[in-house]
C-alpha positions in Angstrom: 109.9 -1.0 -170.1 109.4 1.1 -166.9 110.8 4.5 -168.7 108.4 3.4 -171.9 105.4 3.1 -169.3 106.4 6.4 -167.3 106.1 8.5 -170.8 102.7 6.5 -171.8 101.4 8.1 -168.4 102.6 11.5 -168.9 101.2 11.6 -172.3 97.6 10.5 -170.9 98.2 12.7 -168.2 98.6 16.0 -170.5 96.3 15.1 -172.9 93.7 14.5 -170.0 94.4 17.8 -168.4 94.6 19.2 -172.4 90.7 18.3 -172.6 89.9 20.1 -169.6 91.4 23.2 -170.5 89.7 22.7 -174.0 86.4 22.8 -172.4 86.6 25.3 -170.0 87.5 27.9 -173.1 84.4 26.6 -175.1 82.4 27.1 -171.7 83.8 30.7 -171.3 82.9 31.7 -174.8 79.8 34.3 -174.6 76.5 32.1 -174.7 73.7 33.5 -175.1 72.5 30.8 -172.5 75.2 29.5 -170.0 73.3 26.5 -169.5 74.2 25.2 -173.3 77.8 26.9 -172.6 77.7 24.2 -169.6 76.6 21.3 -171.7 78.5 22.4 -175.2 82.1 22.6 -173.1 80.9 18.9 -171.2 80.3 17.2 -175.0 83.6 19.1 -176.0 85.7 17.5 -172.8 84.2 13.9 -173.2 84.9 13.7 -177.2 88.8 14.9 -176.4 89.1 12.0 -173.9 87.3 9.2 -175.7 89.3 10.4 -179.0 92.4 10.9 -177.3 91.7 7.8 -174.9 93.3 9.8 -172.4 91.7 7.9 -170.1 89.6 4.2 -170.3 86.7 4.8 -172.5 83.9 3.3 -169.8 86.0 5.3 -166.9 85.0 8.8 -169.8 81.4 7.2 -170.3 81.1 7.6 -166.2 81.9 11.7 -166.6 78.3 12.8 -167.3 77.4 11.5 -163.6 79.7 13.5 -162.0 80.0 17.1 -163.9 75.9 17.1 -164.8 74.6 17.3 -162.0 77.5 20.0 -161.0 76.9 21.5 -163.8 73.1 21.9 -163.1 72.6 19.7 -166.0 70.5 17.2 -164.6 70.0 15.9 -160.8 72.0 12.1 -160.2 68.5 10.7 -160.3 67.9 12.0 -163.8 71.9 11.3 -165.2 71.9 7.5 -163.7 68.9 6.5 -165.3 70.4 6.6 -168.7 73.0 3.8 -167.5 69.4 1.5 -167.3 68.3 2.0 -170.7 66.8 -0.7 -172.4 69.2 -0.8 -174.9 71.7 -1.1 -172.4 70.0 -4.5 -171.7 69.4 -5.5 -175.4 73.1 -5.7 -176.0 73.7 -7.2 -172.6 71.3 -10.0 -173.4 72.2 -10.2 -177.3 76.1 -10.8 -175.9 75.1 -13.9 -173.6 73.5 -15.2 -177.2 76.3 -14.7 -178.9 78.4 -16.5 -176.4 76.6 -19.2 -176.0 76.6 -19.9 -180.0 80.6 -19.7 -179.8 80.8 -22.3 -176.4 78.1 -24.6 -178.5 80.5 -25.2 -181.4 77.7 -23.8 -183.9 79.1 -20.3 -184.8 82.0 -22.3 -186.3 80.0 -24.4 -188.6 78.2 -21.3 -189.6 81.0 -19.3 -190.2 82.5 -22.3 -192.6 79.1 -22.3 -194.3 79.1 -18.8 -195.1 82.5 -18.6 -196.4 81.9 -21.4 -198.6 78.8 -19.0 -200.3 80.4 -15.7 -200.7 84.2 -16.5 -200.9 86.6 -16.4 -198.7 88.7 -13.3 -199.9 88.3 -9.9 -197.0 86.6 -8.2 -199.6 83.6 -10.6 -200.6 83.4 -11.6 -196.9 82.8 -7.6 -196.2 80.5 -7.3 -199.0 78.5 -10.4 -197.7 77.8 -9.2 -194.0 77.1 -5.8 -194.9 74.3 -6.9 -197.3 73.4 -9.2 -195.0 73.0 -6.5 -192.2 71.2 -3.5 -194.5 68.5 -6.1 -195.5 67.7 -7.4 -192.2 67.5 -3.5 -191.0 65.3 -2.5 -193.8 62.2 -4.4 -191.6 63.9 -4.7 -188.0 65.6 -2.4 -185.9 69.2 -1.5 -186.7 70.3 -2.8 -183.4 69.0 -6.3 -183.2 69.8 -6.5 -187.3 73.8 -5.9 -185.9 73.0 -8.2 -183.1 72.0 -11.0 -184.9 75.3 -10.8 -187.8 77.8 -10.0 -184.7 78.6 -13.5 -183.9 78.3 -15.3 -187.0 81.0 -12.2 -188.0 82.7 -13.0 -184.9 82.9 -16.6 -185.8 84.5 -16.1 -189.2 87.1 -14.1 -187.5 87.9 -17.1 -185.0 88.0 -19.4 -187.4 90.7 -17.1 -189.4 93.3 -17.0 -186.2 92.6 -20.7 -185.3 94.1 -21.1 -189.3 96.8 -18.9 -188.6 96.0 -16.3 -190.7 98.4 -13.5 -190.2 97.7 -11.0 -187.5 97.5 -8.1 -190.2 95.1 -9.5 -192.6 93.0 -10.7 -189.6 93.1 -7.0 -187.7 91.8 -5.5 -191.3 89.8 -8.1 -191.7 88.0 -7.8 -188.3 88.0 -3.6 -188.2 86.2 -3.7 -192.1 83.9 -6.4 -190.6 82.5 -4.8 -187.5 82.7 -1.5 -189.3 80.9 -2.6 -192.3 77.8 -4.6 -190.1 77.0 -1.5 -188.3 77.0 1.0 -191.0 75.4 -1.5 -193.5 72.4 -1.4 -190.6 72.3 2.2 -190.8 72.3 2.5 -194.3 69.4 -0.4 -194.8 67.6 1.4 -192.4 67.3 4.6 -194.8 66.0 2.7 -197.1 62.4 2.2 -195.9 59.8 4.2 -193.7 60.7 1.3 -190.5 64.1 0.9 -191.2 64.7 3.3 -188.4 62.3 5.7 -186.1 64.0 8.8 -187.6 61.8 8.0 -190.7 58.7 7.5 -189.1 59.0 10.2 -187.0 59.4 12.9 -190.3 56.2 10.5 -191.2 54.1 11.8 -188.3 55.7 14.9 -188.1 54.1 15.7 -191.7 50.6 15.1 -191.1 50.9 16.9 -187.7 52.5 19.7 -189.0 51.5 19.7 -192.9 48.2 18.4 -193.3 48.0 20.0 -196.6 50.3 18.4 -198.3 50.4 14.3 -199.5 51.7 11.9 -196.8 54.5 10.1 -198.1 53.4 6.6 -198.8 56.0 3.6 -198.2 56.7 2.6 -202.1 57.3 6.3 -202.5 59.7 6.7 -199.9 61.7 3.3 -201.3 61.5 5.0 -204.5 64.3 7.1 -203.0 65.5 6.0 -200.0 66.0 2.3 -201.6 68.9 3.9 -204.2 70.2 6.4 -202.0 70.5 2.4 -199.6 72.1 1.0 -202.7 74.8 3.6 -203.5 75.7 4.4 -200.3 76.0 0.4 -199.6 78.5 0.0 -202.7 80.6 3.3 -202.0 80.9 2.5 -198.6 81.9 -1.3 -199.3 84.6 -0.1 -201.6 85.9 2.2 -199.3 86.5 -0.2 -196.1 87.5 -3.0 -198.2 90.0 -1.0 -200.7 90.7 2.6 -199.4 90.5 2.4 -194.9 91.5 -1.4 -194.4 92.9 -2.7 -197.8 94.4 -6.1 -197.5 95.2 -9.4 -199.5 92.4 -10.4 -202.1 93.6 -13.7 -201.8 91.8 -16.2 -199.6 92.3 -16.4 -196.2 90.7 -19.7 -195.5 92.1 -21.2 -198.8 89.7 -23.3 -201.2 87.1 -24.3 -201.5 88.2 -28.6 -201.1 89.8 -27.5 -197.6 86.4 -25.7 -196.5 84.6 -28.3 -197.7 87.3 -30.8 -195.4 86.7 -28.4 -192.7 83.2 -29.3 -193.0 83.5 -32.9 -192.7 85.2 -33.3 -190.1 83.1 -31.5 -187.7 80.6 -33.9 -188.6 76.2 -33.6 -187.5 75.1 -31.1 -185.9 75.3 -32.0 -182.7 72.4 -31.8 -179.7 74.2 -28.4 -178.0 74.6 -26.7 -181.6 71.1 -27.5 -182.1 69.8 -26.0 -179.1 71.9 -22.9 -178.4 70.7 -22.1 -182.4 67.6 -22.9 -181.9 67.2 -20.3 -179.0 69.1 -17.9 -181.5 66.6 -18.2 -184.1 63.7 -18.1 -182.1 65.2 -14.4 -180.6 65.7 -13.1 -183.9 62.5 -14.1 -185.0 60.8 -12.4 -182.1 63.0 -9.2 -182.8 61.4 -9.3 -186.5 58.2 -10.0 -185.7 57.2 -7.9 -183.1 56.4 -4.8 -183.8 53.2 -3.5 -186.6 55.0 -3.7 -189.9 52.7 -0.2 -192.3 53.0 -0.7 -195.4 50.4 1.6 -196.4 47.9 4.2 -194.7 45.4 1.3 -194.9 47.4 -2.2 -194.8 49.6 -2.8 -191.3 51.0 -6.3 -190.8 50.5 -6.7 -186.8 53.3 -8.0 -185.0 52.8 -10.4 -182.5 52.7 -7.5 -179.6 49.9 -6.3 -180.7 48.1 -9.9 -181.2 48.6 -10.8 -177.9 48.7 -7.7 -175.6 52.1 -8.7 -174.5 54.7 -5.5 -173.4 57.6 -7.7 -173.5 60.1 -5.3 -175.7 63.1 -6.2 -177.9 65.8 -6.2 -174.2 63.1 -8.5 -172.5 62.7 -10.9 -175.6 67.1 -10.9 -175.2 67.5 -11.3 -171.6 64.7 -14.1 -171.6 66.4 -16.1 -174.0 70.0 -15.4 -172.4 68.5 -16.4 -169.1 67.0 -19.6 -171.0 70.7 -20.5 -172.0 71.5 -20.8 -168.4 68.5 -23.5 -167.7 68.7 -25.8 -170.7 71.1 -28.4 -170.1 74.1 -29.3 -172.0 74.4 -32.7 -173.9 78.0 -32.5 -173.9 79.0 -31.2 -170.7 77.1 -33.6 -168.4 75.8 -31.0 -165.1 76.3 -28.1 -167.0 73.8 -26.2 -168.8 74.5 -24.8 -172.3 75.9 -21.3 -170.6 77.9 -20.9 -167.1 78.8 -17.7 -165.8 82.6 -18.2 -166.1 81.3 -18.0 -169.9 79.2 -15.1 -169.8 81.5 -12.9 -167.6 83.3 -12.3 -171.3 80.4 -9.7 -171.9 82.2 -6.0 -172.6 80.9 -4.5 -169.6 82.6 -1.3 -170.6 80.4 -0.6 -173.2 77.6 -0.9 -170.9 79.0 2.1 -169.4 79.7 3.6 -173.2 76.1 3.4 -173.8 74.5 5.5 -170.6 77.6 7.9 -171.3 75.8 8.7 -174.6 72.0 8.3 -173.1 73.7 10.9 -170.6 75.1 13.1 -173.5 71.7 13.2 -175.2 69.8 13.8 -172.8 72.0 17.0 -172.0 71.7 18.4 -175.7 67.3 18.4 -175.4 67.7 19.2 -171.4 70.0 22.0 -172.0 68.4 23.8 -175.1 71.8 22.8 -176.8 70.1 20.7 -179.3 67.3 24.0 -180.1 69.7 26.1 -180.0 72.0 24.6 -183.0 68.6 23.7 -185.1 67.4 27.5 -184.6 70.1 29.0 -186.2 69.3 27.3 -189.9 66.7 29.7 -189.6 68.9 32.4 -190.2 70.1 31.5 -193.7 67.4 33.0 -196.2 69.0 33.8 -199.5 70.7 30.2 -199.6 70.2 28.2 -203.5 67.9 25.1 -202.0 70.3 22.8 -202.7 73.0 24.8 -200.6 70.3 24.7 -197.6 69.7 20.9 -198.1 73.5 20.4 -198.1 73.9 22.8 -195.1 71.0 20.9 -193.2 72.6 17.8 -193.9 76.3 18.6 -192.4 74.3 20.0 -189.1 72.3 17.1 -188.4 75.1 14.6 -189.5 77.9 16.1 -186.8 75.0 17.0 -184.6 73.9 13.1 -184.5 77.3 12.0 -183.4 76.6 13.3 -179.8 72.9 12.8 -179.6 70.0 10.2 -180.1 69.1 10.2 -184.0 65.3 9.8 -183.0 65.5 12.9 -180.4 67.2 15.0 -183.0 64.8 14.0 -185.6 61.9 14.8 -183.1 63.4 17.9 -181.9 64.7 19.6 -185.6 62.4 19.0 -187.9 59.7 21.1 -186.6 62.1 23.8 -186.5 62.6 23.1 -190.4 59.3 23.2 -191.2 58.5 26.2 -189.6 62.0 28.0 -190.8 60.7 26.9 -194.6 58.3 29.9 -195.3 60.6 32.4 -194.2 63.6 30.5 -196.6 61.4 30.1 -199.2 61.7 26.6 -199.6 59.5 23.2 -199.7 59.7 21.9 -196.2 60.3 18.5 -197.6 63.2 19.6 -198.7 64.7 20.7 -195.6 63.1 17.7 -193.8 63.7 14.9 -195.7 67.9 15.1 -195.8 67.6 16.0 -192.4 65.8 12.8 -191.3 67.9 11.0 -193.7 71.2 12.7 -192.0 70.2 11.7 -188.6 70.9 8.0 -189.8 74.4 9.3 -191.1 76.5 9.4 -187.8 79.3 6.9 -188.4 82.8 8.6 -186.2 81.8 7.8 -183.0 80.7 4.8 -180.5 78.1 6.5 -178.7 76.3 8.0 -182.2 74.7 4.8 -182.2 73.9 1.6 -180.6 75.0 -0.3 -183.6 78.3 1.6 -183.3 79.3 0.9 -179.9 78.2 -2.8 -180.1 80.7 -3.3 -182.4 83.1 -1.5 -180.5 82.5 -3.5 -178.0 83.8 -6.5 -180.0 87.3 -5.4 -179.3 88.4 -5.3 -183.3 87.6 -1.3 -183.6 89.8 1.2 -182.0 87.9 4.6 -181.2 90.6 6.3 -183.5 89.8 3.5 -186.6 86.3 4.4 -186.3 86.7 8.3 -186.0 88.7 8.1 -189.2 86.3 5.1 -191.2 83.7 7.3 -190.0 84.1 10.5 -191.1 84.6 9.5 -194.4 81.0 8.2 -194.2 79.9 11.1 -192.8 81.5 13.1 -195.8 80.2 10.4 -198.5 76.5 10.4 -196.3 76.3 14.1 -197.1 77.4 14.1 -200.4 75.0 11.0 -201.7 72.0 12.6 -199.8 72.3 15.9 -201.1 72.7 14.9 -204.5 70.3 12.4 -204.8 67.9 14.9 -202.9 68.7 17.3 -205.8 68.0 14.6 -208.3 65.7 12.3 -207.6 64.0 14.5 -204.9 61.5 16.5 -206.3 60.4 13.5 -208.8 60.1 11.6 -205.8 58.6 13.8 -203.5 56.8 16.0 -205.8 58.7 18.8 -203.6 
C-alpha cells in the first residue's frame, strides 16, 4: 500500500512539473504579443493538470488567482471576482434543491415513476433524460434546464445501487446519464433563437452590423436549427448509450409488476414530499418564466421580470428557495425544518472553485487579445471552397469554446466574420451562423460550460470520461453543422 501510494505521488509529481514545462515552451514561442503568449501558455498549463489531474481539480481551478495577476493578466481584484459569478450561485442554490428533494423521500418516487414510462433498460433511460433536458432548454436556459433533470437523474441512480445493481452497469449508467443531460441542454438550445444567448447575440449582431440584409425570424431559424437539434440528439444518444458507455440492455430495475410493488409500498405522498416539490416546482417555474420569450420582431411573451420590475435573476430565484427549505418545517422530523446544514454541507464545493477557474480563463482570452487574435487569423484564408471556410470556422470556434464563455466568443468573433466576409468572398451568414452554432458545441471539458461542470460535480464523470465522450461530440458537432449548413443552409437562410 505505502510503495503503491509513494509511486501515485511521483507520477502527480512529474506530470505536474511536466505541465509547467509544457507551458513555459508555448509561452517562449515568438508572439506577436507577449501578453497572449502569457495567457495562451496559462490555458495550456491549467488543461495539462485538470486532464492529467495532476493535482485536485478545484486546487487547478484556484491557478488563475495566483499566475494572472503575475502574469499581468488581470489585478486580484479583477481574477477573484469570477469566483462570485452568479452562476456560481445558481448551481450552489440549485444543489441545496436537489438535496432537499433526496432527504424528503420525493426524488425516489419520482425516479420509480419515470422508469415505469420510458423503461427501465440504460439505453431508454438515457434517451429519456436527454429529451427531457433539450426540450426544456429549447425555452429556458441550458443551465437551470440541467438543474432541474439533475436530481430526478440522480434519484434513478440511487434507486439502482439501493437494488443492487452491479457497480459496472450503474458507473455506465450514471457517466451516460450526466453526460447525456448536459449535452442534450446544449443541443436543445441550438434549436431555437433563446435556446442559448449565443443565438441571440448572432440575432443582434445582424441588424447592427447588416442592416441590409433580412433578420432572421424565429420559425426560420427552427427551420434549421430544429433538425440540426434532432440529429445531433439521436447521434449523440447512440453514441453514449452503444459506442462510450455500452452496457446491459436488459433492465436494471426489473419489471414492470416489481416497479409497480415499489410503488405501493411507499404509499401517499407524504406532507415533506409535498413540500420540498412544491418549492421545486415553483423554482423551475420561475426559471421558465422569467425572462421575455420573442417569438417574432412584433409578438414577445413578457416574463414575469418585466411585469413586475423585479431584478431578482435566475441565482437569486435559487438561493431564495434553498434558503426557504431551511425555514419550512418538517412533518416528519418534529424541530427540524425540511433542510439542516449537516444536509446541505454535501454540496460539491469544488466545483464552485471549477466554475471561477473558467470565469478566470475567459476572462483572460478577451483581456489578453488571445480570443482576437485566434478569430483574426480566419481572415487570412481567401481562396477557401465556402464550405471548407464554414467547416474551418466551425473547428476554431468549437476548441476555442472549450476554454472560453460561448456568449463572449460569440460576441467577440462574429464581427470579425462579418467583416472578414467581403474580403473571402462569402455570405456572412455563412461564416456566422456555424460559428454561433459551434460556440454551443464544446462538450470535452468541465469549465466549457456550466452545464458541464454541474454534472461533473455529481461525482459520476471523471475529467478523462468527459474529455473522451466529448470530443467525439465535438467531432460529430462539426461534422452535422457543416453539413447541414451546406444543405439546408442556403434554403434556409436564403445565404
Amino acid at each position: 500500500m505505502g510503495e503503491t501510494s509513494g509511486t501515485d505521488a511521483r507520477r502527480r509529481l512529474v506530470m505536474a512539473g511536466a505541465g509547467a514545462l509544457v507551458a513555459l515552451g508555448v509561452g517562449a514561442l515568438p508572439w506577436s504579443d507577449a501578453t497572449t503568449g502569457r495567457m495562451d501558455a496559462l490555458a495550456v498549463w491549467m488543461a495539462w493538470w485538470w486532464v492529467t489531474e495532476a493535482v485536485p481539480i478545484p486546487v487547478t481551478s484556484l491557478l488563475p488567482l495566483v499566475a494572472m495577476p503575475l502574469l499581468g493578466l488581470g489585478t486580484a481584484d479583477e481574477v477573484a471576482r469570477n469566483y462570485g459569478k452568479p452562476t456560481i450561485f445558481l448551481f450552489l442554490g440549485g444543489f441545496v434543491l436537489a438535496l432537499g428533494l433526496q432527504r424528503s423521500g420525493l426524488h425516489r418516487r419520482v425516479a420509480l415513476h419515470i422508469v415505469r414510462r420510458v423503461g427501465s433498460t440504460p439505453p431508454r433511460l438515457v434517451l429519456g433524460f436527454m429529451l427531457g433536458s433539450a426540450l426544456l432548454s429549447m425555452w429556458l436556459s441550458n443551465t437551470a434546464a440541467v438543474m432541474v433533470m439533475l436530481p430526478i437523474a440522480l434519484s434513478i441512480l440511487e434507486e439502482a445501487q439501493e437494488r443492487e445493481v452491479g457497480a459496472d452497469v450503474r458507473a455506465a449508467l450514471g457517466t451516460s446519464l450526466m453526460l447525456g443531460i448536459a449535452y442534450a441542454a446544449d443541443i436543445g438550445g441550438m434549436s431555437t433563437p433563446v435556446g442559448t444567448p449565443p443565438n441571440l447575440v448572432l440575432l443582434d449582431l445582424q441588424r447592427q452590423l447588416l442592416p441590409d440584409l433580412p433578420p432572421i425570424g424565429f420559425g426560420q431559424w427552427m427551420l434549421f436549427g430544429l433538425p440540426l437539434s434532432i440529429t445531433f440528439l439521436a447521434c449523440g444518444w447512440w453514441l453514449l448509450a452503444n459506442v462510450l458507455f455500452r452496457t446491459t440492455r436488459e433492465s436494471v430495475f426489473g419489471g414492470g409488476e416489481s416497479i409497480e410493488r415499489e410503488l405501493q409500498a411507499l404509499g401517499p405522498v407524504r406532507a415533506d414530499e409535498w413540500s420540498a416539490g412544491l418549492v421545486f416546482l415553483l423554482t423551475a417555474t420561475a426559471w421558465m418564466t422569467g425572462a421575455d420569450l420573442r417569438l417574432s420582431e412584433d409578438l414577445v411573451l413578457h416574463g414575469w421580470r418585466t411585469l413586475t420590475g423585479l431584478r431578482l435573476d435566475d441565482a437569486g430565484v435559487a438561493l431564495g428557495a434553498a434558503g426557504l427549505l431551511f425555514l419550512i418545517p418538517s412533518r416528519e422530523r418534529p424541530g427540524e425544518a425540511l433542510m439542516d446544514w449537516s444536509t446541505a454541507r454535501q454540496v460539491p464545493w469544488g466545483v464552485l472553485l471549477l466554475f471561477g477557474g473558467g470565469f478566470a480563463l475567459a476572462q483572460g482570452f478577451q483581456s489578453s487579445g488571445l480570443s482576437a487574435l485566434i478569430g483574426s487569423e480566419l481572415a487570412g484564408l481567401a481562396g477557401v471552397p465556402e464550405v471548407g471556410l464554414t467547416a474551418l470556422v466551425t473547428l476554431v470556434i468549437t476548441f476555442l469554446t472549450e476554454f472560453t464563455s460561448n456568449t463572449a466568443t460569440a460576441t467577440l468573433v462574429l464581427p470579425i466574420l462579418a467583416d472578414a466576409a467581403e474580403p473571402l468572398h462569402v455570405d456572412p451568414r455563412a461564416l456566422m451562423i456555424p460559428a454561433t452554432l459551434a460556440a454551443s458545441c464544446a462538450f470535452m471539458m468541465p469549465v466549457a460550460s456550466p452545464t458541464q461542470a454541474i454534472v461533473f460535480g455529481s461525482g459520476h464523470v471523471s475529467i478523462r470520461q468527459m474529455v473522451r465522450a466529448g470530443l467525439w461530440f465535438n467531432l460529430l458537432g462539426i461534422l452535422l453543422v457543416t453539413v447541414l449548413y451546406a444543405t439546408l443552409g442556403g434554403w434556409v437562410f436564403g445565404s
